[in-house]
C-alpha positions as YAML, in Angstrom:
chain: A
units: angstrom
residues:
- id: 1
  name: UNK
  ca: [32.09, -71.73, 67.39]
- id: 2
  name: UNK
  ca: [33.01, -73.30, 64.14]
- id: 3
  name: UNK
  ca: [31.53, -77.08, 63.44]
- id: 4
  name: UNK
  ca: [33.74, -79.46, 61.13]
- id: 5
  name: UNK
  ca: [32.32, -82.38, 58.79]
- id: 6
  name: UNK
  ca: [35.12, -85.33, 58.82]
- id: 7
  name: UNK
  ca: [35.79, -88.04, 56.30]
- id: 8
  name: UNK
  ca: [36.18, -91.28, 58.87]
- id: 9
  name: UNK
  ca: [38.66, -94.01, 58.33]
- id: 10
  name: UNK
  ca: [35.65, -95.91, 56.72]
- id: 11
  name: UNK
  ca: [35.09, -92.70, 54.32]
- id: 12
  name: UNK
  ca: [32.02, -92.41, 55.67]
- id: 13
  name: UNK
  ca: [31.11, -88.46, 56.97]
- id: 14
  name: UNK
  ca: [30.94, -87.32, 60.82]
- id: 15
  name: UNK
  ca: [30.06, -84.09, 61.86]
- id: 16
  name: UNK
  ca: [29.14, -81.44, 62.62]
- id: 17
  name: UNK
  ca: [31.72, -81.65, 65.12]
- id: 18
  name: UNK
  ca: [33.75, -78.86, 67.36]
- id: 19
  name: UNK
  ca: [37.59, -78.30, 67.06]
- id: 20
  name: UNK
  ca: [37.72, -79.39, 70.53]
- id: 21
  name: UNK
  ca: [36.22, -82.75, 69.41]
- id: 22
  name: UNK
  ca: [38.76, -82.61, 66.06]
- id: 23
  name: UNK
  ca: [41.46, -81.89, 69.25]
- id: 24
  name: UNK
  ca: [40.47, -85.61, 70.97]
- id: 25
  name: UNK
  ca: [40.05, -87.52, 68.16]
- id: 26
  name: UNK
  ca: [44.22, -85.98, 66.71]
- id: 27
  name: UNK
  ca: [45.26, -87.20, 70.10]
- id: 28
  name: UNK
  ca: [43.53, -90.38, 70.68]
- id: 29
  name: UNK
  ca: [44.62, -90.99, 66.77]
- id: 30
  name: UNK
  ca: [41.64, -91.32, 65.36]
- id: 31
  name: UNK
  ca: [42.02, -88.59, 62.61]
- id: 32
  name: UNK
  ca: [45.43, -87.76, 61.40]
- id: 33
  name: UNK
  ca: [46.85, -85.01, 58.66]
- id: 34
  name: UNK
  ca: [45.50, -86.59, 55.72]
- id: 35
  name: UNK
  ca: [41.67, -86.83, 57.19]
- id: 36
  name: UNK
  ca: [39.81, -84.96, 54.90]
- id: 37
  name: UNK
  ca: [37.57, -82.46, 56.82]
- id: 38
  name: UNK
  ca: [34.62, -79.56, 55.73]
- id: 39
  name: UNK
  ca: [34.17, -76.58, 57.40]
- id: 40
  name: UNK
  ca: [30.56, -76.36, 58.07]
- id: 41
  name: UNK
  ca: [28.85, -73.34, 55.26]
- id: 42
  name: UNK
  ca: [31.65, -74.03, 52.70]
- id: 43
  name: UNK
  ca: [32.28, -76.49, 49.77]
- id: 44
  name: UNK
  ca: [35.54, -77.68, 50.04]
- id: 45
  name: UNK
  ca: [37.27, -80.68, 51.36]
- id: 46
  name: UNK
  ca: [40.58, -79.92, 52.88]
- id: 47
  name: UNK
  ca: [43.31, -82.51, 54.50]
- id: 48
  name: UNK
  ca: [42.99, -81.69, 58.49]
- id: 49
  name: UNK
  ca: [47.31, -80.14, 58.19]
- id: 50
  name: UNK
  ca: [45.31, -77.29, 55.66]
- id: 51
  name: UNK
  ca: [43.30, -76.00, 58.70]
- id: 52
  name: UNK
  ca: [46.05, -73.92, 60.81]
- id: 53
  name: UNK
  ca: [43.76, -73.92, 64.35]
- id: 54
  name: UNK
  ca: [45.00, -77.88, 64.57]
- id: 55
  name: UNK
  ca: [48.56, -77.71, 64.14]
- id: 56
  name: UNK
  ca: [49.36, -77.75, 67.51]
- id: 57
  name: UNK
  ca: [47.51, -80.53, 68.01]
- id: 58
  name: UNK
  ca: [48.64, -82.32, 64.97]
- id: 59
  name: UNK
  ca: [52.65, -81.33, 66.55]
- id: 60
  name: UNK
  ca: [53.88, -84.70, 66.31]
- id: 61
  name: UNK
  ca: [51.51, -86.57, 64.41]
- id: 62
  name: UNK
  ca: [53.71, -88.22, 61.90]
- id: 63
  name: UNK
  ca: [51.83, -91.16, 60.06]
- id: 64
  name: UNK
  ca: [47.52, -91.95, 59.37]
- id: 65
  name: UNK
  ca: [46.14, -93.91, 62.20]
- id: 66
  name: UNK
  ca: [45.95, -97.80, 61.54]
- id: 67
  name: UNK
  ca: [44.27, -99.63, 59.83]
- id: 68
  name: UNK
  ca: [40.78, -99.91, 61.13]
- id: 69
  name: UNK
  ca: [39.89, -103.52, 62.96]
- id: 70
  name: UNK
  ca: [37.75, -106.28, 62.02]
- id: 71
  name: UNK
  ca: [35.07, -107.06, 64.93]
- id: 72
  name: UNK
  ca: [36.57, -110.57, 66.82]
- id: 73
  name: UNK
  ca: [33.27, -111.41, 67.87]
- id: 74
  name: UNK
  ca: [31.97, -110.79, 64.10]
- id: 75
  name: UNK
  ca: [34.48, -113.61, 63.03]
- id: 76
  name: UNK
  ca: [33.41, -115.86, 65.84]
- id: 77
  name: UNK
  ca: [29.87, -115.98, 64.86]
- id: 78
  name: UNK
  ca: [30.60, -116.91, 61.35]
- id: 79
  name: UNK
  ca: [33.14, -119.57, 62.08]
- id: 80
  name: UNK
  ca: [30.52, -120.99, 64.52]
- id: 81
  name: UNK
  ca: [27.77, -121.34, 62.37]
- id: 82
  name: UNK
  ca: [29.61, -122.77, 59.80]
- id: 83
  name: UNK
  ca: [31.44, -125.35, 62.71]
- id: 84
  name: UNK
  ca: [27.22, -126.13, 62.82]
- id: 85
  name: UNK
  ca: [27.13, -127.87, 59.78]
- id: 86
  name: UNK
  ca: [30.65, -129.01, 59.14]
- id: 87
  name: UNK
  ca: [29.20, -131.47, 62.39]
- id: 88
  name: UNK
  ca: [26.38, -132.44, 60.81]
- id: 89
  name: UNK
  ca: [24.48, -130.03, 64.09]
- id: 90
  name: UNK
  ca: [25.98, -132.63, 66.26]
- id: 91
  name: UNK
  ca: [26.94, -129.20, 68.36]
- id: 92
  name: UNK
  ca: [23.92, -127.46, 68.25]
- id: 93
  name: UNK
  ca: [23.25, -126.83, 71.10]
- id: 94
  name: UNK
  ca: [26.69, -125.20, 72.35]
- id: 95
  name: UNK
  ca: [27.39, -122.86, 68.56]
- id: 96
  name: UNK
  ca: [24.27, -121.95, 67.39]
- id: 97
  name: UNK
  ca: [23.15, -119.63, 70.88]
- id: 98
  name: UNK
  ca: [27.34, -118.62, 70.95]
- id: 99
  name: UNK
  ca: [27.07, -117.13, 67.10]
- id: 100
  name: UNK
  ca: [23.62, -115.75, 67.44]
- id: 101
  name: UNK
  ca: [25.12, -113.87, 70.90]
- id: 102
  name: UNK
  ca: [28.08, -113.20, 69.30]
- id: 103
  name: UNK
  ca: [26.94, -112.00, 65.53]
- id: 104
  name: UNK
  ca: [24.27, -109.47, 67.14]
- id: 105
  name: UNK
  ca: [26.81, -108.21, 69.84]
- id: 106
  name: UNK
  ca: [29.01, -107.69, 67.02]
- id: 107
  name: UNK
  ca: [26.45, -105.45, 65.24]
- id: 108
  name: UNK
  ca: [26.15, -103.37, 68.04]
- id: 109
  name: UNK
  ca: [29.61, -102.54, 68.78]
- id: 110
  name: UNK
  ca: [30.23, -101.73, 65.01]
- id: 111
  name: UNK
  ca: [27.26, -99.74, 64.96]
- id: 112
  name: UNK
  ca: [29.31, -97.69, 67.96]
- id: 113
  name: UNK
  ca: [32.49, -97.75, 66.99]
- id: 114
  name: UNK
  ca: [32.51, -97.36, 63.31]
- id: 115
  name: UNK
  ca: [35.66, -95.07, 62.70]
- id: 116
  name: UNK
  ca: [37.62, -98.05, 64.57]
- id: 117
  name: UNK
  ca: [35.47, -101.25, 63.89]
- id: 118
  name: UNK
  ca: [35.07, -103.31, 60.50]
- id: 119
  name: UNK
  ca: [32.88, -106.72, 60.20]
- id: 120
  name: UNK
  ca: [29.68, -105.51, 59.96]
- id: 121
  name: UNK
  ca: [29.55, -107.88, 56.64]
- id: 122
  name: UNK
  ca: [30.85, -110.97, 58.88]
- id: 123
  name: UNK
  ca: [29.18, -110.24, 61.73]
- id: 124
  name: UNK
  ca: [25.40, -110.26, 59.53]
- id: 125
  name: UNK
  ca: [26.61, -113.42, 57.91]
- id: 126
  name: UNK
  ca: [27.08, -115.07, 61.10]
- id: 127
  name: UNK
  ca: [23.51, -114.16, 62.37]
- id: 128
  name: UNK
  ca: [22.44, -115.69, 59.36]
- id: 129
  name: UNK
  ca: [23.81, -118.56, 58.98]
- id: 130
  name: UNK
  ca: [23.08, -119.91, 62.50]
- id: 131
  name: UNK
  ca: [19.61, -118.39, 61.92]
- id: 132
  name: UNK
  ca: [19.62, -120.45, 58.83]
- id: 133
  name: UNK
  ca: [21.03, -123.76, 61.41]
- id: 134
  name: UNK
  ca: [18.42, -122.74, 63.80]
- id: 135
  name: UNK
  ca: [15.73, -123.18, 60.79]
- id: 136
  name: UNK
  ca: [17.29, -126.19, 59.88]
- id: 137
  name: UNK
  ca: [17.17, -128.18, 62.71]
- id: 138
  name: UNK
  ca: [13.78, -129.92, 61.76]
- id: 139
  name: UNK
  ca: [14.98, -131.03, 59.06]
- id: 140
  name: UNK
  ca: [18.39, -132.42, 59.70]
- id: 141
  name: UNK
  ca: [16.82, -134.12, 62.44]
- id: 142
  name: UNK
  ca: [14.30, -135.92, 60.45]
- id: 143
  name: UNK
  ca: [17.33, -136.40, 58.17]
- id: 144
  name: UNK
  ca: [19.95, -137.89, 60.98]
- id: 145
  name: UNK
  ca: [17.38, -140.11, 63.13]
- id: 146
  name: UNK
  ca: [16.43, -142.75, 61.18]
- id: 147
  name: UNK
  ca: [20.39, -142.91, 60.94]
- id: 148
  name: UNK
  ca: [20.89, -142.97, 64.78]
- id: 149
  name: UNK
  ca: [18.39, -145.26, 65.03]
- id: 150
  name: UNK
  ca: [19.98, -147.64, 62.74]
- id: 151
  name: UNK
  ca: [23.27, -147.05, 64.91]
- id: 152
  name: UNK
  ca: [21.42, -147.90, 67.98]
- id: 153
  name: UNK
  ca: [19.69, -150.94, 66.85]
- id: 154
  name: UNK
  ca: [23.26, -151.53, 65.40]
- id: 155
  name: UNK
  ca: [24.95, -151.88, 68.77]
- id: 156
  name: UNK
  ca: [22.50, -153.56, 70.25]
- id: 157
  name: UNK
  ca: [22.78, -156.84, 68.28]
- id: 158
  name: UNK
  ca: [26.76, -156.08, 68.62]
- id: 159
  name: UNK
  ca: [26.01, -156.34, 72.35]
- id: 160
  name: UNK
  ca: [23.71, -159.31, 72.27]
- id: 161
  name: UNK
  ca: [26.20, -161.35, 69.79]
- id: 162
  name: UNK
  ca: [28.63, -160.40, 72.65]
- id: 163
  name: UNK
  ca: [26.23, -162.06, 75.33]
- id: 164
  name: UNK
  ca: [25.81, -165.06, 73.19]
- id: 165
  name: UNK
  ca: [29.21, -165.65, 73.03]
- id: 166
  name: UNK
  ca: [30.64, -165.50, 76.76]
- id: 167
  name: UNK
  ca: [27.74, -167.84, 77.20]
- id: 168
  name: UNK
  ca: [28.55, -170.21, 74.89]
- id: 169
  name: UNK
  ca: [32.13, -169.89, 76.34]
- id: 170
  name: UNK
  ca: [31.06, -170.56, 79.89]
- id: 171
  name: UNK
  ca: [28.96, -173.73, 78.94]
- id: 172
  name: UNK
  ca: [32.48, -174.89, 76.82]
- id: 173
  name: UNK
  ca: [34.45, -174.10, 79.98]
- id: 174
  name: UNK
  ca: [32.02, -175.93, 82.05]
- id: 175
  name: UNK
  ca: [32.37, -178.97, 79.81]
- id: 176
  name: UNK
  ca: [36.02, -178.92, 79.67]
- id: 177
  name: UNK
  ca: [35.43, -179.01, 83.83]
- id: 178
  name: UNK
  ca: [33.02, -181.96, 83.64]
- id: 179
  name: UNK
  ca: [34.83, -184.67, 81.65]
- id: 180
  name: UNK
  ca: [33.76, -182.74, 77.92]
- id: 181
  name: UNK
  ca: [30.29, -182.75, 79.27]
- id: 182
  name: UNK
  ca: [27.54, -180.01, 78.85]
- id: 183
  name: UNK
  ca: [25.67, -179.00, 81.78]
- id: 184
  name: UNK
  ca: [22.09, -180.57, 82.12]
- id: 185
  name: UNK
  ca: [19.62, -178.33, 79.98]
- id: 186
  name: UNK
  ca: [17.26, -177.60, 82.59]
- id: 187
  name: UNK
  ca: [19.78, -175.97, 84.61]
- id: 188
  name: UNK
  ca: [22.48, -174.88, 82.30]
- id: 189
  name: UNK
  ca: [21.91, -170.91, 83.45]
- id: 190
  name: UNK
  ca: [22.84, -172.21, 86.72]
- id: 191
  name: UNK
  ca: [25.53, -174.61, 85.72]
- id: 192
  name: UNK
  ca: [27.68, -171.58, 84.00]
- id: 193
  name: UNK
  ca: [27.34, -168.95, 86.03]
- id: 194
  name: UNK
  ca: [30.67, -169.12, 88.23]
- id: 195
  name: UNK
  ca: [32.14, -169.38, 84.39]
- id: 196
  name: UNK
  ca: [30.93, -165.99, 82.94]
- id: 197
  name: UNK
  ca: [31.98, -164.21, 86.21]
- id: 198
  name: UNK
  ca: [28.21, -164.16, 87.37]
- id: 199
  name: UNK
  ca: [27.66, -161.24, 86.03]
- id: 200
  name: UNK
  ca: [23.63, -160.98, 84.68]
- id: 201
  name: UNK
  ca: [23.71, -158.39, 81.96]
- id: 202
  name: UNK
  ca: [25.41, -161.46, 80.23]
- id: 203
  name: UNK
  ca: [21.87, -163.64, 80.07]
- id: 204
  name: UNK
  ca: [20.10, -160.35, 78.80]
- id: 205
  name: UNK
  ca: [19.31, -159.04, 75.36]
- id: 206
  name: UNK
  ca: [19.67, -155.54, 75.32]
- id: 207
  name: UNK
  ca: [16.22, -155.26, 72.97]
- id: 208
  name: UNK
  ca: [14.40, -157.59, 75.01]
- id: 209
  name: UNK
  ca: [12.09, -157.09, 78.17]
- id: 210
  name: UNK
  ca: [13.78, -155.45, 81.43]
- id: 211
  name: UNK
  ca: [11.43, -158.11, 83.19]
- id: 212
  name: UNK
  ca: [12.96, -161.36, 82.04]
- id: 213
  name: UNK
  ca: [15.72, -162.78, 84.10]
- id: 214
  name: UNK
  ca: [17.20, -164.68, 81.17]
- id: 215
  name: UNK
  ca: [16.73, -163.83, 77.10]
- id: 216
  name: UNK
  ca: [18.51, -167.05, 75.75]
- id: 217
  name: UNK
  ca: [17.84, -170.45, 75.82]
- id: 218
  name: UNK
  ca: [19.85, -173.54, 75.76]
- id: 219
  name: UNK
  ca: [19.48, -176.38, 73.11]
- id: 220
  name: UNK
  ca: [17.86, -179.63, 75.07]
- id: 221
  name: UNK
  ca: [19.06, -182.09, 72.83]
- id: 222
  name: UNK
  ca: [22.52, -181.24, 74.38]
- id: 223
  name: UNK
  ca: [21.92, -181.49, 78.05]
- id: 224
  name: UNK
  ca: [24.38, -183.64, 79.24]
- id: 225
  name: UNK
  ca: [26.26, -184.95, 75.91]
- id: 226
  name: UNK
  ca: [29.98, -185.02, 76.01]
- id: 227
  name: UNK
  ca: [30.67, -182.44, 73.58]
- id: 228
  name: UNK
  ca: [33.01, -184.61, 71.57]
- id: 229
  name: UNK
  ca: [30.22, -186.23, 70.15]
- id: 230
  name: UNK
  ca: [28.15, -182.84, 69.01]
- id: 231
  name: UNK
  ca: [28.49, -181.88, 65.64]
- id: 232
  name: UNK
  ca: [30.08, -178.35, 65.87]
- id: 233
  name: UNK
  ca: [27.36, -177.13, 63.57]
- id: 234
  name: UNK
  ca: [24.86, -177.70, 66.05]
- id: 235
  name: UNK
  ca: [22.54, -174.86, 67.68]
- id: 236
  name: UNK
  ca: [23.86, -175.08, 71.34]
- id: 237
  name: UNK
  ca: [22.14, -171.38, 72.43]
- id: 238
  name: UNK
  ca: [19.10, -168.85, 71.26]
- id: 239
  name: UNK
  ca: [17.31, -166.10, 72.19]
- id: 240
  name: UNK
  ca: [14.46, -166.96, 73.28]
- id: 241
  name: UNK
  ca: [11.07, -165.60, 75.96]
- id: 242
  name: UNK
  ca: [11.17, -168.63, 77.87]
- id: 243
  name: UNK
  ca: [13.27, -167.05, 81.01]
- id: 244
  name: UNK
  ca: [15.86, -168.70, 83.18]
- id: 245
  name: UNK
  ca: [17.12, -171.91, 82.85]
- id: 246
  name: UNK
  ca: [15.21, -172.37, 79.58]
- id: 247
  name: UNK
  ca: [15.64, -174.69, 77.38]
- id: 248
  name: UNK
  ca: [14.20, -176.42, 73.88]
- id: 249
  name: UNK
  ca: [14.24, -176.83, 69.99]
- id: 250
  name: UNK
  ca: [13.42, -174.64, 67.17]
- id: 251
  name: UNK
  ca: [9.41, -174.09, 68.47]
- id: 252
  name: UNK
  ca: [11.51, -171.89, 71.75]
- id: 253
  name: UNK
  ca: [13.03, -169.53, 69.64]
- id: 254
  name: UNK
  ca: [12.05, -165.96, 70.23]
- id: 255
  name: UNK
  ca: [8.73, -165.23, 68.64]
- id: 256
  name: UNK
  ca: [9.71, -161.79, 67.55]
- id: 257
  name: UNK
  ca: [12.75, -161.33, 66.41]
- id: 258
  name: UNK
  ca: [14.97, -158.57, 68.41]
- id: 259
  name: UNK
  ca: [17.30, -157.23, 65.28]
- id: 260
  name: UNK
  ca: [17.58, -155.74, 61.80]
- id: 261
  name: UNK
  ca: [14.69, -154.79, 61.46]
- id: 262
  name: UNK
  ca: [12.98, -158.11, 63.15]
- id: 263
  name: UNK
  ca: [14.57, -160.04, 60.35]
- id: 264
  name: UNK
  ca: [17.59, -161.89, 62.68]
- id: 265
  name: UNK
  ca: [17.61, -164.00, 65.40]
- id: 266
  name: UNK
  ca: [20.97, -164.48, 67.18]
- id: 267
  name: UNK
  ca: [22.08, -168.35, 67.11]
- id: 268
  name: UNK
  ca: [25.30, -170.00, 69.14]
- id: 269
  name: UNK
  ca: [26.53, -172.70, 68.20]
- id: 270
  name: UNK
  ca: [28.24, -175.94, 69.49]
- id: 271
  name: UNK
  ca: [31.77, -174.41, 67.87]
- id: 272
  name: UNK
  ca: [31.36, -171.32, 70.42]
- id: 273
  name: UNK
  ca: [30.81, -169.46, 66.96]
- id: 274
  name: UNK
  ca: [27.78, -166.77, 67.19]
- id: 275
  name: UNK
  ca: [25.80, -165.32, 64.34]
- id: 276
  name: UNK
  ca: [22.86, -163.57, 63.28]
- id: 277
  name: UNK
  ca: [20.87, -165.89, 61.26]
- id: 278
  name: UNK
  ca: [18.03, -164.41, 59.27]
- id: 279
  name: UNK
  ca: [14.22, -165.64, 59.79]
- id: 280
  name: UNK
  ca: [13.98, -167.08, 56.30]
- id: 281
  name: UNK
  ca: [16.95, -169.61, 57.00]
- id: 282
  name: UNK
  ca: [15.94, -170.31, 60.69]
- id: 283
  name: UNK
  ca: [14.72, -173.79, 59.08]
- id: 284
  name: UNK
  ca: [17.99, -174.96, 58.15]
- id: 285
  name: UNK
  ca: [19.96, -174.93, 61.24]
- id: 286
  name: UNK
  ca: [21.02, -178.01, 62.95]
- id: 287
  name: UNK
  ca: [18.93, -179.02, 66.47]
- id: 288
  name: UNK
  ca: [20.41, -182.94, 66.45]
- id: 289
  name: UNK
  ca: [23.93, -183.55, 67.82]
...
């Protein structure tokens, strides 16, 4: 039986093959009249119409098969590796085990179906660039976490200026329900609570310890004034470690303080105006009416 060497669609050679095999490949279009083919113990390259034992097979067979086509799952790899770092790895987890999965699964179909599968160049660039992601990691995390940390410790003074402020509302409603007067500092947490919906994550600082009913404190100097007579500049709440109900001057105010870096301290005021007020000017706010 004769044996054939073919030129593939990739011009890569196949063979030895049979004339039955030839036969398939004409009528699953995978060769066509142009193919160059070799009969096995000669020299030359012939187009497949040259060899007459085909054209029956090739009865028909107008135009060259298409175009061969490029691996999907080679392209996906790729575009998921580089959809890695284009998130700064935020998506890790979900595109780095996809294009690994899909780059080598690529490889292997190729490797199958080369006379109708392209990509093999995509499909090794998208093992390594999320092999290159996978390296990576280590680094971009020791890279982003200082950065989420800062975020984090960024939203949690956000949260506790929030606090401060609902309180200081609630002690200016109460007043404005008590002939302009603030409540009485020893119970002030008490006093306000029907006015900031008693809802408790309101008298906690979001840094401070889970264990502490209350993380502010209320300026004593104001129990009880009519709030026409404050100066608006006047420290009216603080954080503070003394619990609920507490209340005092400047020596209450939290030892440690719970922000930027332990350089802020989060200060109400009689004006209902909140701020973070760094350590090195905590000696020049107002404590007298």
């Amino acid at each position: 039986m004769a044996t054939y060497t073919i030129i593939g669609h990739d011009q890569k050679p196949y063979g030895p093959v049979t004339d039955d095999q030839i036969r398939q490949w004409i009528a699953a279009g995978r060769v066509n009249p142009s193919t160059r083919v070799q009969l096995e113990g000669t020299s030359d390259w012939k187009t497949l119409s040259e060899f007459p034992e085909f054209a029956g097979a090739l009865s028909g067979t107008i135009s060259p098969a298409g175009p061969l086509k490029t691996s999907r799952m080679a392209i996906t790899s790729l575009v998921l590796g580089i959809v890695c770092f284009a998130t700064c790895f935020t998506t890790f987890l979900i595109v780095v085990p996809l294009g690994l999965g899909f780059g080598i699964a690529a490889l292997v179909a190729i490797s199958k179906n080369r006379e109708e599968l392209r990509g093999r160049g995509l499909a090794i660039a998208g093992v390594i660039v999320n092999g290159v992601a996978l390296l990576a990691l280590p680094v971009a995390a020791a890279m982003l976490l200082p950065a989420f940390a800062a975020a984090k410790q960024k939203s949690q003074e956000i949260v506790c200026i929030n606090n401060e402020k609902q309180l200081a509302l609630g002690i200016k409603i109460y007043a404005d329900n008590h002939t302009n007067c603030f409540p009485t500092a020893t119970s002030w947490c008490d006093a306000i609570q029907p006015y900031v919906n008693r809802n408790p994550r309101l008298f906690k600082c979001p840094t401070a310890s889970a264990a502490s009913r209350c993380d502010y404190a209320f300026n004593e100097k104001l129990g009880g004034l009519n709030e026409e007579k404050v100066n608006p500049e006047t420290v009216m709440i603080f954080e503070a470690d003394a619990g609920w109900n507490a209340s005092g001057g400047s020596e209450s105010l939290v030892q440690r303080p719970r922000h930027a870096r332990e350089t802020q301290v989060i200060v109400g005021f009689a004006d209902g105006s909140v701020r973070a007020v760094p350590r090195s000017q905590l000696g020049t706010l107002r404590w007298d009416p």
